[in-house]
N, CA, C and O atoms as a GROMACS GRO file, in nm:
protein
  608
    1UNK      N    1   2.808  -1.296   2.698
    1UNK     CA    2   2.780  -1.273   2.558
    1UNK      C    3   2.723  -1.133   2.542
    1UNK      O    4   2.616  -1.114   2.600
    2UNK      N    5   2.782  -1.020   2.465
    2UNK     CA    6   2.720  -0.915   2.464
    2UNK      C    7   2.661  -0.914   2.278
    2UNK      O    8   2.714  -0.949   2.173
    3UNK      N    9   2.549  -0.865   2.309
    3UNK     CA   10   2.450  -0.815   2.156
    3UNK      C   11   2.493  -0.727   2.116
    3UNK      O   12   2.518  -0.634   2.193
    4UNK      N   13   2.518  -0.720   1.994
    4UNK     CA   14   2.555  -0.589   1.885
    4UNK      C   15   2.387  -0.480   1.921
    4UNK      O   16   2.271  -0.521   1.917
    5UNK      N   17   2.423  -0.379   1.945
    5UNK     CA   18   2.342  -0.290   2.010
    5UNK      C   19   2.222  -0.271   1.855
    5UNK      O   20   2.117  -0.218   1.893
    6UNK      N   21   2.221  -0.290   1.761
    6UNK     CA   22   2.111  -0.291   1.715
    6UNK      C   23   2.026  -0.395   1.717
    6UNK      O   24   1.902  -0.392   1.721
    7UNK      N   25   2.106  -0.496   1.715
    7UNK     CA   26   1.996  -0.666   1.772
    7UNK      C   27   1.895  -0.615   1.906
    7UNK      O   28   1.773  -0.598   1.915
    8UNK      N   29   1.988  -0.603   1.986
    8UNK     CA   30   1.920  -0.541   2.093
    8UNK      C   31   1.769  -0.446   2.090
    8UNK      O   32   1.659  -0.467   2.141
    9UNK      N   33   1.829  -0.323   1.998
    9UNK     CA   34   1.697  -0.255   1.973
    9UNK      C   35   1.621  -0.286   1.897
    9UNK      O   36   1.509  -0.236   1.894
   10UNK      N   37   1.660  -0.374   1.820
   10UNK     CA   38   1.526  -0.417   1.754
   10UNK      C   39   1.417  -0.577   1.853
   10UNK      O   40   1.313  -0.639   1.831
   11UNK      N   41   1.500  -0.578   1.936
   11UNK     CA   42   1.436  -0.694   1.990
   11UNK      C   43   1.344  -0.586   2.122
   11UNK      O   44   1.235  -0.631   2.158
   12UNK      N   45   1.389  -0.456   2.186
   12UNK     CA   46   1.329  -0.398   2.247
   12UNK      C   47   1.216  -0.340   2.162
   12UNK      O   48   1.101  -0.353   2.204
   13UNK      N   49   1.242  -0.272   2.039
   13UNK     CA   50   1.134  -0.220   1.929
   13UNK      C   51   1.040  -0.309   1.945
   13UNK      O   52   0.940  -0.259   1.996
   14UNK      N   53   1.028  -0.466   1.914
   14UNK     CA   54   0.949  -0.552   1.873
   14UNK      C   55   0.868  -0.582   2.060
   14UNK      O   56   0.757  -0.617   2.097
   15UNK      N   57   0.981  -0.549   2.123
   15UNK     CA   58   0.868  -0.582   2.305
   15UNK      C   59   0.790  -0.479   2.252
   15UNK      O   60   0.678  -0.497   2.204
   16UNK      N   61   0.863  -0.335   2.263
   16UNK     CA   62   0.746  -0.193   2.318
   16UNK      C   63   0.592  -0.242   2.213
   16UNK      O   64   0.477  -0.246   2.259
   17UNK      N   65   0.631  -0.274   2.064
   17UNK     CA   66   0.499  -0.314   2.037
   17UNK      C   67   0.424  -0.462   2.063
   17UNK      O   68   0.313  -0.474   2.012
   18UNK      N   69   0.454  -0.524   2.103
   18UNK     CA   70   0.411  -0.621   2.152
   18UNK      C   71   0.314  -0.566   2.288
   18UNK      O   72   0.191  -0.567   2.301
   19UNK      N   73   0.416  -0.520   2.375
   19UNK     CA   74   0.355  -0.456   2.528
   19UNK      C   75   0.258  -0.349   2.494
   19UNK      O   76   0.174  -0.327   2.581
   20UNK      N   77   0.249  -0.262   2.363
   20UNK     CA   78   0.165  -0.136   2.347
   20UNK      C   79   0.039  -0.237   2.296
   20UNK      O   80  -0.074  -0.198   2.327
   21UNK      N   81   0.048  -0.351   2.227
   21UNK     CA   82  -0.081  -0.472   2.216
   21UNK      C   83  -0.175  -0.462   2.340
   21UNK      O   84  -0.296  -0.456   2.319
   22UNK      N   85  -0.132  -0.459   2.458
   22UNK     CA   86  -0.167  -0.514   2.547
   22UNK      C   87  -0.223  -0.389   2.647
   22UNK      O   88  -0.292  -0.422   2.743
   23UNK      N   89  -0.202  -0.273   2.629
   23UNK     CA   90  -0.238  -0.188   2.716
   23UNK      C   91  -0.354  -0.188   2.700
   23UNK      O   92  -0.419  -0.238   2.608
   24UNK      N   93  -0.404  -0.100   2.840
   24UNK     CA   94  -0.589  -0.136   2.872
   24UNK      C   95  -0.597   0.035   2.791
   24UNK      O   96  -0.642   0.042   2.676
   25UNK      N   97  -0.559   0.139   2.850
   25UNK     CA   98  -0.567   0.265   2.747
   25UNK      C   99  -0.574   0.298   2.599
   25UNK      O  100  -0.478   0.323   2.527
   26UNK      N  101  -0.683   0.294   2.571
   26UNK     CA  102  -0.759   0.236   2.438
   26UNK      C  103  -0.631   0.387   2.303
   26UNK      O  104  -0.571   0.394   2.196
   27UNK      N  105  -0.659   0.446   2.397
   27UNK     CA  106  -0.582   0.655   2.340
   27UNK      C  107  -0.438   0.590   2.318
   27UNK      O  108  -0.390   0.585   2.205
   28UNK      N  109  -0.383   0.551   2.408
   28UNK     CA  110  -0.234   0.495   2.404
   28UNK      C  111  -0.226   0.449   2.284
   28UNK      O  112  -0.180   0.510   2.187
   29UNK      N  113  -0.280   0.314   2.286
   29UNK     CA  114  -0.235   0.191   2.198
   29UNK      C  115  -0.244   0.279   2.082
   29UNK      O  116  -0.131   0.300   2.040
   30UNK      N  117  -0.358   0.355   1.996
   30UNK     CA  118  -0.399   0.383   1.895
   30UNK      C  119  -0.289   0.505   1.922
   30UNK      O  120  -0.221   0.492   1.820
   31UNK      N  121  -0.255   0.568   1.963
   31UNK     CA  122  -0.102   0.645   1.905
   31UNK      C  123   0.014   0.555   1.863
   31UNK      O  124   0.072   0.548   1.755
   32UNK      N  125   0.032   0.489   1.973
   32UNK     CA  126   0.151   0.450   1.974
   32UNK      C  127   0.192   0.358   1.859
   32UNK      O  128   0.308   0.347   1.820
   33UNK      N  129   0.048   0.270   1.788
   33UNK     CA  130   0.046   0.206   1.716
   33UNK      C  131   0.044   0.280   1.553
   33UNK      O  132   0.125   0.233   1.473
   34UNK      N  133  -0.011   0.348   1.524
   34UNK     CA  134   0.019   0.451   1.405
   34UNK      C  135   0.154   0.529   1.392
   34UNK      O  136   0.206   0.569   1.288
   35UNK      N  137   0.190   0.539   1.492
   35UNK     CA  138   0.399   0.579   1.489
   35UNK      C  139   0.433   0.491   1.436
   35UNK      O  140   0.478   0.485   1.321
   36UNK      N  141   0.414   0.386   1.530
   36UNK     CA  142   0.522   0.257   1.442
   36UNK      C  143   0.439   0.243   1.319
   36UNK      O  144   0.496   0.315   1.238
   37UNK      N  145   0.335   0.188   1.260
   37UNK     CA  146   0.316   0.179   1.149
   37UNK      C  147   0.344   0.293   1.027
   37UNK      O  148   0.370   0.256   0.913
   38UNK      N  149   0.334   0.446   1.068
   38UNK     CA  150   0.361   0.569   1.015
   38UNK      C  151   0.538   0.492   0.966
   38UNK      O  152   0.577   0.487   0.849
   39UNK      N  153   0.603   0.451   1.061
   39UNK     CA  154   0.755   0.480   1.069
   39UNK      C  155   0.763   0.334   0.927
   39UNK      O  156   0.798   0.342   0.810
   40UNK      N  157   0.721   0.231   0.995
   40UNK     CA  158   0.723   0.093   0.859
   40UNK      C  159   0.630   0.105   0.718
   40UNK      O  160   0.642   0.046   0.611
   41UNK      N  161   0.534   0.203   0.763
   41UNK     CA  162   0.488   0.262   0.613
   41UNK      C  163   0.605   0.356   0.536
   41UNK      O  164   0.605   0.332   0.416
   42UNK      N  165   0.698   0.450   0.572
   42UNK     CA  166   0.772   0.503   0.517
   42UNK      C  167   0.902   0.385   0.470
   42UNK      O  168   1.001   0.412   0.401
   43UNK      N  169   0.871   0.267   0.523
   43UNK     CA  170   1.016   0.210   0.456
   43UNK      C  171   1.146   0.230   0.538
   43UNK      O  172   1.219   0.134   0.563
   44UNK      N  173   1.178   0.371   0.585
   44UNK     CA  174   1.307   0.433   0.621
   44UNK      C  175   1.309   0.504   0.738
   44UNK      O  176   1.283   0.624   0.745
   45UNK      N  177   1.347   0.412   0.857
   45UNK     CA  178   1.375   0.526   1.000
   45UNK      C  179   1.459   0.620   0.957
   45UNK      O  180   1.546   0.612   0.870
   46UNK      N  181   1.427   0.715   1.028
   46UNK     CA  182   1.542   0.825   1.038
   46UNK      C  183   1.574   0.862   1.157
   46UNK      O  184   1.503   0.821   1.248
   47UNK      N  185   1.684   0.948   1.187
   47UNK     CA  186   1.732   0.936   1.327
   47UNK      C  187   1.649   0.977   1.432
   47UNK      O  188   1.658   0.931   1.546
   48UNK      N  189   1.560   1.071   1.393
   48UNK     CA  190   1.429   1.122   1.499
   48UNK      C  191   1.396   1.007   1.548
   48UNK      O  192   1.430   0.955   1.654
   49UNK      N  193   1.293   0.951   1.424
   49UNK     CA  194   1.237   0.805   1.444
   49UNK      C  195   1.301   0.701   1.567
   49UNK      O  196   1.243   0.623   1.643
   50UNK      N  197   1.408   0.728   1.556
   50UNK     CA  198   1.507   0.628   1.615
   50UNK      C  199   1.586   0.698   1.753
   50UNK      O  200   1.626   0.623   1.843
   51UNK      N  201   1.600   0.810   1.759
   51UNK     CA  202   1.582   0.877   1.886
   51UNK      C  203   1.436   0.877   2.026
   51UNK      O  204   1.434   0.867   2.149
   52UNK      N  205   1.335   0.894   1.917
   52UNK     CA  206   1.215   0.915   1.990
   52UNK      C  207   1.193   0.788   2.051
   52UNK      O  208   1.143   0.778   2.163
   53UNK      N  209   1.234   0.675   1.973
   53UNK     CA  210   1.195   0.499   2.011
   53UNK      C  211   1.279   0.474   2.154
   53UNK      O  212   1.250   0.439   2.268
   54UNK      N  213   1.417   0.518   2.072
   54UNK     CA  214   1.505   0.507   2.192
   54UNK      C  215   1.488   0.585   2.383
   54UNK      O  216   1.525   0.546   2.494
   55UNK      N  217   1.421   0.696   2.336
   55UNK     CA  218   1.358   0.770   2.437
   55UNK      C  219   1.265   0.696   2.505
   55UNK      O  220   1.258   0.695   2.628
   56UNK      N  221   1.199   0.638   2.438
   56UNK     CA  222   1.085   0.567   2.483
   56UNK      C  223   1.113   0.417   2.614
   56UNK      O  224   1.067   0.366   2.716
   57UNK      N  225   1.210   0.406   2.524
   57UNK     CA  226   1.297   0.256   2.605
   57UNK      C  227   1.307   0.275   2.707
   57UNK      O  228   1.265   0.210   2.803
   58UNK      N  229   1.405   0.438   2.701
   58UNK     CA  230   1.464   0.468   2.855
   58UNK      C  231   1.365   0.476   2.971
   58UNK      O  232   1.378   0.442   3.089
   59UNK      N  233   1.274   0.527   2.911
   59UNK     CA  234   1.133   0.536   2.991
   59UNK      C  235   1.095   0.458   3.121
   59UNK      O  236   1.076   0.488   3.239
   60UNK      N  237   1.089   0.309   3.025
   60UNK     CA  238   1.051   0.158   3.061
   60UNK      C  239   1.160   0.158   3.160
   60UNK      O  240   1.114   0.111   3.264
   61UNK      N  241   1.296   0.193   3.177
   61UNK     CA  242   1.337   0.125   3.293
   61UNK      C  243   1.549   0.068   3.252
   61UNK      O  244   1.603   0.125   3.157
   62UNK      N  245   1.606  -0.005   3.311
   62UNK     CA  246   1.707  -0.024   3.249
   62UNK      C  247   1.693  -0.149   3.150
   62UNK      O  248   1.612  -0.241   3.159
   63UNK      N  249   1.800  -0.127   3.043
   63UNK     CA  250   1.774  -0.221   2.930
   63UNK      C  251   1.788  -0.344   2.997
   63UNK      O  252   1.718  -0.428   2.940
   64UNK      N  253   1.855  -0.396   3.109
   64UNK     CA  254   1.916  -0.525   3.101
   64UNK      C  255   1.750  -0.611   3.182
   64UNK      O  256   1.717  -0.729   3.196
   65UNK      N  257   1.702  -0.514   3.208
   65UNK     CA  258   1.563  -0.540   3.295
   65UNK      C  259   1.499  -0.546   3.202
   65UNK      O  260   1.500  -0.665   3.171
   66UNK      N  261   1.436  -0.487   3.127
   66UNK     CA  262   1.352  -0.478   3.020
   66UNK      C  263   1.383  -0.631   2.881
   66UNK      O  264   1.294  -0.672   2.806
   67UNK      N  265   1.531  -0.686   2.885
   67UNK     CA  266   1.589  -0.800   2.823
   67UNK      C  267   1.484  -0.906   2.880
   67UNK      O  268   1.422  -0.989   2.814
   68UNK      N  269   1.478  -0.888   3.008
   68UNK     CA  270   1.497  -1.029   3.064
   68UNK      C  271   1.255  -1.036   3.040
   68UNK      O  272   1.186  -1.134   3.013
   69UNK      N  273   1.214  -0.904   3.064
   69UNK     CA  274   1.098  -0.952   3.032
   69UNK      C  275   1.053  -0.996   2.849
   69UNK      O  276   0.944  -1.046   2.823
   70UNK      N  277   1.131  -0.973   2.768
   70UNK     CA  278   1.150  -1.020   2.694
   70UNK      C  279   1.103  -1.182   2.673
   70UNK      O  280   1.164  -1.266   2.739
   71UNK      N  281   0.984  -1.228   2.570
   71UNK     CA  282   0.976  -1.378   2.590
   71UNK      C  283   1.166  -1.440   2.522
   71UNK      O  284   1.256  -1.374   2.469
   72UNK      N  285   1.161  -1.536   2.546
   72UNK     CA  286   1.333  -1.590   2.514
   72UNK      C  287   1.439  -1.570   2.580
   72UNK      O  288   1.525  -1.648   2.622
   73UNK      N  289   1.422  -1.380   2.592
   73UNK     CA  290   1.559  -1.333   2.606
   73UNK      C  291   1.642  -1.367   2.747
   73UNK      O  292   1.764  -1.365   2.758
   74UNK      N  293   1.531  -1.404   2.867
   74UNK     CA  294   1.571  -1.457   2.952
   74UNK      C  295   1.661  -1.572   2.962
   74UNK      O  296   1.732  -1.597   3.060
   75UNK      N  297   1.654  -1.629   2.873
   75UNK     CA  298   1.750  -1.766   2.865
   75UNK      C  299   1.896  -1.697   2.826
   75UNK      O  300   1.992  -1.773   2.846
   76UNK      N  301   1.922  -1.589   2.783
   76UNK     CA  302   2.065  -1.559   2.795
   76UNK      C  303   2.110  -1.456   2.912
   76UNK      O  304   2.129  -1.335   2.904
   77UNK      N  305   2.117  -1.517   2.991
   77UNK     CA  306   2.146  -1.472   3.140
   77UNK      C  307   2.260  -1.363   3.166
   77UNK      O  308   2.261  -1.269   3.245
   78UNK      N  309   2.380  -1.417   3.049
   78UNK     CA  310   2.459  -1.382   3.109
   78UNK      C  311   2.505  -1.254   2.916
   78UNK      O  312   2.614  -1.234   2.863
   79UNK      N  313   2.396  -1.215   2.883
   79UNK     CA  314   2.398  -1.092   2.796
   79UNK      C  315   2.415  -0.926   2.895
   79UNK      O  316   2.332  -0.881   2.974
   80UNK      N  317   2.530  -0.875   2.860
   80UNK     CA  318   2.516  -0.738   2.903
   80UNK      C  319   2.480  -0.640   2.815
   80UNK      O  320   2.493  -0.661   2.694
   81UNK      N  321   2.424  -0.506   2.870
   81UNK     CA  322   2.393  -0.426   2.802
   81UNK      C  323   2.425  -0.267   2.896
   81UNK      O  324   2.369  -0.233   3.000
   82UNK      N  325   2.513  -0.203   2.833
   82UNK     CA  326   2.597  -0.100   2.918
   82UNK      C  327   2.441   0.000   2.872
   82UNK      O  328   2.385  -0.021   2.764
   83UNK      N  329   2.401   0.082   2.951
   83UNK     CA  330   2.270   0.119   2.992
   83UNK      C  331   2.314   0.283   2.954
   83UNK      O  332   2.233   0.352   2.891
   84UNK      N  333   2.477   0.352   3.006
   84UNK     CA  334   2.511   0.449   2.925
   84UNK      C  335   2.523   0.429   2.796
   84UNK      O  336   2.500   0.542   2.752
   85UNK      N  337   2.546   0.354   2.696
   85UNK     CA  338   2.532   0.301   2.546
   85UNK      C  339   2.393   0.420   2.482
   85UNK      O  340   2.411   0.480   2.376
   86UNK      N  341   2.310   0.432   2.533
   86UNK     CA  342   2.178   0.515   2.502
   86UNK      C  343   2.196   0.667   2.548
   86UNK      O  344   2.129   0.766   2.517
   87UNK      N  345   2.292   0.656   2.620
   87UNK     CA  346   2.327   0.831   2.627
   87UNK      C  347   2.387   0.917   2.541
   87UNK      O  348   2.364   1.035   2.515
   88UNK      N  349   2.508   0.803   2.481
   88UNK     CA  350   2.618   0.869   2.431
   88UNK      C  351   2.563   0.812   2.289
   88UNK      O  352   2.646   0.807   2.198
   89UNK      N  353   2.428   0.766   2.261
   89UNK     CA  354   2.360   0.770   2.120
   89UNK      C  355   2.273   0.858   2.117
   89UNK      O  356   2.236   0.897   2.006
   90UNK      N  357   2.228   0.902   2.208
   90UNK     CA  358   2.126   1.033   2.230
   90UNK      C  359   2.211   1.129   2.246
   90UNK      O  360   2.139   1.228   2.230
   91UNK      N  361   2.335   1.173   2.270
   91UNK     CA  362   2.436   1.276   2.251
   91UNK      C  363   2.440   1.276   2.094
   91UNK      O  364   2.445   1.382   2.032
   92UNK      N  365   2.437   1.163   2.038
   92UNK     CA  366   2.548   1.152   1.920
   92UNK      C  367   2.430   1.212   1.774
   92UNK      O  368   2.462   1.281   1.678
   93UNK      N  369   2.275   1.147   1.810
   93UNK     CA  370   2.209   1.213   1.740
   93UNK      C  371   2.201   1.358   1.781
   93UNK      O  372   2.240   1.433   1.691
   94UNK      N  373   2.164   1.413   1.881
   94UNK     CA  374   2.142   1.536   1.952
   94UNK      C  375   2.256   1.647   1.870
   94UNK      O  376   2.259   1.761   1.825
   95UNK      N  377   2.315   1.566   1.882
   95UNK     CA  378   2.457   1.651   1.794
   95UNK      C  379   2.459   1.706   1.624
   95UNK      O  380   2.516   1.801   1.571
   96UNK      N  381   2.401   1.636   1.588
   96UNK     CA  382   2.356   1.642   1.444
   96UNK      C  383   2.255   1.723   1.395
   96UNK      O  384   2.158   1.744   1.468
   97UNK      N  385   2.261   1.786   1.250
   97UNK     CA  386   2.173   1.870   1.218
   97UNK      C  387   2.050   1.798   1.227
   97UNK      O  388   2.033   1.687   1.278
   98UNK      N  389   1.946   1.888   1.159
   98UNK     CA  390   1.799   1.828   1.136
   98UNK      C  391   1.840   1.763   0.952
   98UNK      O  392   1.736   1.718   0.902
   99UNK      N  393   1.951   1.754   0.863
   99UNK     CA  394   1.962   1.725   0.722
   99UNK      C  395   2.007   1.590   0.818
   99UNK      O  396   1.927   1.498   0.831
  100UNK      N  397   2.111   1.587   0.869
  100UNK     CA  398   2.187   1.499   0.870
  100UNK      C  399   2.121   1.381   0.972
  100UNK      O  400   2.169   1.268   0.969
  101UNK      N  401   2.009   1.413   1.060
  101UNK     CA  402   1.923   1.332   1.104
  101UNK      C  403   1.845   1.249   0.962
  101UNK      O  404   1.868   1.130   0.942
  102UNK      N  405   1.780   1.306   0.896
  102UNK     CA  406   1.699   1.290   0.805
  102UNK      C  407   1.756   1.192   0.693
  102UNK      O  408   1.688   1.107   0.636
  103UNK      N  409   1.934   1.226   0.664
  103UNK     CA  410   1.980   1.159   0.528
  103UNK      C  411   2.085   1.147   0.599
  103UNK      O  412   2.165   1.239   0.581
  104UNK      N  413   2.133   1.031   0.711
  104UNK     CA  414   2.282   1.025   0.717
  104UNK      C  415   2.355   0.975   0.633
  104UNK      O  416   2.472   0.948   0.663
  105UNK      N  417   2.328   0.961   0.561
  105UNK     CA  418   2.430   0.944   0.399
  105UNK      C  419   2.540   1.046   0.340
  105UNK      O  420   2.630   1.037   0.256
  106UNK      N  421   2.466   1.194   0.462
  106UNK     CA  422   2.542   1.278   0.377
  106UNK      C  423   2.684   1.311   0.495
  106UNK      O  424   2.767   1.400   0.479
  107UNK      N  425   2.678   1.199   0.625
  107UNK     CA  426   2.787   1.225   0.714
  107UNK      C  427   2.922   1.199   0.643
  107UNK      O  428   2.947   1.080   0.626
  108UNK      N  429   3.013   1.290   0.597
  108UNK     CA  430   3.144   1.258   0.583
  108UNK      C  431   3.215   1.283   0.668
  108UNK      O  432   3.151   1.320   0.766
  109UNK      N  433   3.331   1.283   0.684
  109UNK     CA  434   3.478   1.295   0.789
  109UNK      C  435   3.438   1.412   0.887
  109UNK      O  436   3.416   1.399   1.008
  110UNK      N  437   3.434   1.547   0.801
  110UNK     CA  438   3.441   1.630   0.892
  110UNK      C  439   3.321   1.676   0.955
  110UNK      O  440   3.326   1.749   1.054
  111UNK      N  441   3.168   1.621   0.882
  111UNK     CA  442   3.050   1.630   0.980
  111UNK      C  443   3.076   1.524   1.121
  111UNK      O  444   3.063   1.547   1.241
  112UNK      N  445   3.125   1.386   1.037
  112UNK     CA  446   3.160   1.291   1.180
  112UNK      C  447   3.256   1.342   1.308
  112UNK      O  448   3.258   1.273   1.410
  113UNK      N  449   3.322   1.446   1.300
  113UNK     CA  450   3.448   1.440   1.356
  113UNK      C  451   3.362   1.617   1.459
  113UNK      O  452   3.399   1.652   1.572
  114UNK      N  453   3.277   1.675   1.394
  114UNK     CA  454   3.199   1.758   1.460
  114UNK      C  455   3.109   1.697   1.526
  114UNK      O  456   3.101   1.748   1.638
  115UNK      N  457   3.028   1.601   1.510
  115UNK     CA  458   2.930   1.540   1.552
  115UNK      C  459   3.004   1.469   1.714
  115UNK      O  460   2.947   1.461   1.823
  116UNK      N  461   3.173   1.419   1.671
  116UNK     CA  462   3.190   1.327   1.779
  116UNK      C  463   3.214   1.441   1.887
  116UNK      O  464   3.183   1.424   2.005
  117UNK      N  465   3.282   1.576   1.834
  117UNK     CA  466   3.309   1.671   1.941
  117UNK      C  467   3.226   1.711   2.010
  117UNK      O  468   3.237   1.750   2.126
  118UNK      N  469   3.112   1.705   1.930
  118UNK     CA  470   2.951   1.774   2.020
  118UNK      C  471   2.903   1.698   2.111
  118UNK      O  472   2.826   1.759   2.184
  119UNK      N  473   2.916   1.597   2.135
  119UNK     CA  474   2.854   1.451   2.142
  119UNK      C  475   2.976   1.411   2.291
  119UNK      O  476   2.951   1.357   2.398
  120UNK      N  477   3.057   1.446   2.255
  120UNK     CA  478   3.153   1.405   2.345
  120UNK      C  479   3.242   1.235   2.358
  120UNK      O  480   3.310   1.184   2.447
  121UNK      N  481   3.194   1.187   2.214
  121UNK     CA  482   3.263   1.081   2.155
  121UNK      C  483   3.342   1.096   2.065
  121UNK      O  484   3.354   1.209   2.018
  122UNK      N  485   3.426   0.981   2.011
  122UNK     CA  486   3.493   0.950   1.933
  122UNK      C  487   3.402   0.945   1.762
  122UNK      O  488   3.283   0.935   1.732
  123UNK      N  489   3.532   0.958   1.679
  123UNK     CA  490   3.505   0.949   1.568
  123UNK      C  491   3.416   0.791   1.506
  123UNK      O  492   3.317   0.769   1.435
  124UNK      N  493   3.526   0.698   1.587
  124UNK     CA  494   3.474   0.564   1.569
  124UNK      C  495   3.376   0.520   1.647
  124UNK      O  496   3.334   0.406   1.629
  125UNK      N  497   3.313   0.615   1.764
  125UNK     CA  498   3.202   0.535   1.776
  125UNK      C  499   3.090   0.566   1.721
  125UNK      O  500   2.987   0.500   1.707
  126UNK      N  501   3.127   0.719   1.677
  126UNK     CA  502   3.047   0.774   1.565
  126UNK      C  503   3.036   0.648   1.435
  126UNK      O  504   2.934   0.614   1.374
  127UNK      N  505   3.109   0.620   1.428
  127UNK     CA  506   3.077   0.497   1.272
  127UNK      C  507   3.034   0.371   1.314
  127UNK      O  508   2.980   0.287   1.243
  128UNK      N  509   3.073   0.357   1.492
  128UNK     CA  510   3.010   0.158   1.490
  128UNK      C  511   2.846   0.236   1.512
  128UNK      O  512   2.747   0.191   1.454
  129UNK      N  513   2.841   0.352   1.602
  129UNK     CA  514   2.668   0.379   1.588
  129UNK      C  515   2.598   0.423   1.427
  129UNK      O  516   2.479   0.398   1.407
  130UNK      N  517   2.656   0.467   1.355
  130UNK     CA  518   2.593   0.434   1.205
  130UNK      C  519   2.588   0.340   1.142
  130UNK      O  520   2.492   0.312   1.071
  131UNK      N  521   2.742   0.236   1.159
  131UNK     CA  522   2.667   0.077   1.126
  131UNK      C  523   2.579   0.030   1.206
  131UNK      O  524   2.503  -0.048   1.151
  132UNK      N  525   2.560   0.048   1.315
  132UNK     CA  526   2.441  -0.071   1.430
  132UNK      C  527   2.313   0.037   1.340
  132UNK      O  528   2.224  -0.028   1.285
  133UNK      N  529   2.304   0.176   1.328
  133UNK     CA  530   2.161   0.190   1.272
  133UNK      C  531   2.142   0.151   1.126
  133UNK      O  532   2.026   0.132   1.090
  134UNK      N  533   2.225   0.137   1.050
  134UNK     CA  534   2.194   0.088   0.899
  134UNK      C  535   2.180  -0.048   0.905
  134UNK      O  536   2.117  -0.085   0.806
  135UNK      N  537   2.222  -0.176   1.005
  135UNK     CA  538   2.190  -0.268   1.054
  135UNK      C  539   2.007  -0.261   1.086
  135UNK      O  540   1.926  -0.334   1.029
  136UNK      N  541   1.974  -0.154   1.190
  136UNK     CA  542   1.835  -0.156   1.225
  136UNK      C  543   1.744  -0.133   1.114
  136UNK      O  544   1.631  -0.181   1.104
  137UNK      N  545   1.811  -0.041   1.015
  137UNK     CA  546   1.741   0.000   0.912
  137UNK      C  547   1.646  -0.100   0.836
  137UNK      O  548   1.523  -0.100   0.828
  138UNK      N  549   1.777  -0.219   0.761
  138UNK     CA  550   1.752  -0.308   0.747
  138UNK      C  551   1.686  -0.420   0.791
  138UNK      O  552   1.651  -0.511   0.716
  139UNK      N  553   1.668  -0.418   0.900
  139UNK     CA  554   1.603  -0.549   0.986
  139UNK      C  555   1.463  -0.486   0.925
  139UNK      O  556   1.392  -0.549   0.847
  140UNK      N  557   1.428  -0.329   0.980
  140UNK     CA  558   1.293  -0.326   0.959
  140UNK      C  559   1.252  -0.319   0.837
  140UNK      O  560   1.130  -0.337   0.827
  141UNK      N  561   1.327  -0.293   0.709
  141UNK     CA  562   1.256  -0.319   0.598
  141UNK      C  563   1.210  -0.460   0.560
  141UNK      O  564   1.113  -0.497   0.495
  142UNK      N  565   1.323  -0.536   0.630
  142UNK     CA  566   1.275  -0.675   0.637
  142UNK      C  567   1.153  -0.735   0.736
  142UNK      O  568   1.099  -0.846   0.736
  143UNK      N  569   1.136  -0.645   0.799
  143UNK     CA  570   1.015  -0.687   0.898
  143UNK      C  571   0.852  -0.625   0.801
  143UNK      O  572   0.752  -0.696   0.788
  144UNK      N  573   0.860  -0.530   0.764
  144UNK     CA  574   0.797  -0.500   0.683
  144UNK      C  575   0.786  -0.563   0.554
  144UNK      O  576   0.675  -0.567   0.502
  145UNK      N  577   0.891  -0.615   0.490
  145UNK     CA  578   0.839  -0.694   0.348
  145UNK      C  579   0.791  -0.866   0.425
  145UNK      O  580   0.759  -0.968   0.364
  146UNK      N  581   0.802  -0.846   0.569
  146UNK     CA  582   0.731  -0.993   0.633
  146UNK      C  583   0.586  -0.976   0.648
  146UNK      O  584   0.504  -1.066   0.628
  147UNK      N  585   0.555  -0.852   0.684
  147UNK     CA  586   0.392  -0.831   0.713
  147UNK      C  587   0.344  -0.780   0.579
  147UNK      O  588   0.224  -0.761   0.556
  148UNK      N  589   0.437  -0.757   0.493
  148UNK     CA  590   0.318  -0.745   0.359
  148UNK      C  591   0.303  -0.931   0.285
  148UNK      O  592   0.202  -0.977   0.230
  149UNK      N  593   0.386  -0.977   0.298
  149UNK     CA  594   0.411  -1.099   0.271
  149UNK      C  595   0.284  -1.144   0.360
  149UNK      O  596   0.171  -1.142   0.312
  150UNK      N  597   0.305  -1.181   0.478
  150UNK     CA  598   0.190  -1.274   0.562
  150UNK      C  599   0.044  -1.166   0.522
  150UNK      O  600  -0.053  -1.224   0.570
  151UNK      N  601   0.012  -1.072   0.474
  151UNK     CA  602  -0.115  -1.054   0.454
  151UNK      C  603  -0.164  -1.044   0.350
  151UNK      O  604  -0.284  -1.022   0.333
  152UNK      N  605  -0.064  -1.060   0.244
  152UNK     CA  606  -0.130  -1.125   0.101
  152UNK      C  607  -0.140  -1.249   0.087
  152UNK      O  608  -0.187  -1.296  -0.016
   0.00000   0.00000   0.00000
């Protein structure tokens, strides 16, 4: 069974803060924890946002390792996760201006078709990686109208 690669990152998003709960480095937590809240106070990742997270992942180790410490995720054994997938999305932002990080709304044909040349991908994976992030987008505004919800 393979995960649509934004399920994925948002289920790694939700470990790194879970695991940044738990660190004994008092300096850590209190950065790491004002990013993410900085990022769900604005409402709207943007591709930095979502580069820097992704950076962060790579950090930790390979994704399919990092799945399995996951509470749950262990029970799907047999989930892959191609570990180059994060390269050729870190090409694909890397490739892009600092506007077009900020508002990919404004990617049409021929920014996509520069972006895939820079990047060293395709046009279309240029578009399944802008649907999987307008997918993530969404999850977190929904994660956010959950924690304003549970604290009123």
């Amino acid at each position: 069974m393979e995960l649509p690669f934004y399920q994925v990152y948002v289920y790694s998003f939700l470990y790194l803060k879970e695991k940044e709960e738990r660190q004994k480095n008092r300096n850590i937590k209190i950065a790491f924890k004002s990013k993410i809240e900085k990022q769900l106070k604005k409402k709207e990742l943007d591709l930095d946002d979502y580069l820097i997270q992704l950076r962060q992942i790579k950090k930790m180790g390979s994704f399919s390792s990092l799945l399995k410490m996951i509470p749950g995720m262990n029970q799907l054994k047999d989930v892959k996760v191609d570990d180059k997938e994060f390269e050729r999305i870190e090409a694909i932002i890397c490739s892009m201006t600092k506007a077009e990080k900020r508002d990919p709304r404004i990617l049409n044909g021929s920014r996509r078709l520069r972006i895939a040349k820079g990047s060293g991908t395709t046009v279309q994976e240029i578009n399944k990686f802008m649907k999987s992030f307008e997918m993530t987008q969404k999850m977190m505004k929904k994660m956010q109208a959950n924690k304003i919800r549970k604290n009123s």
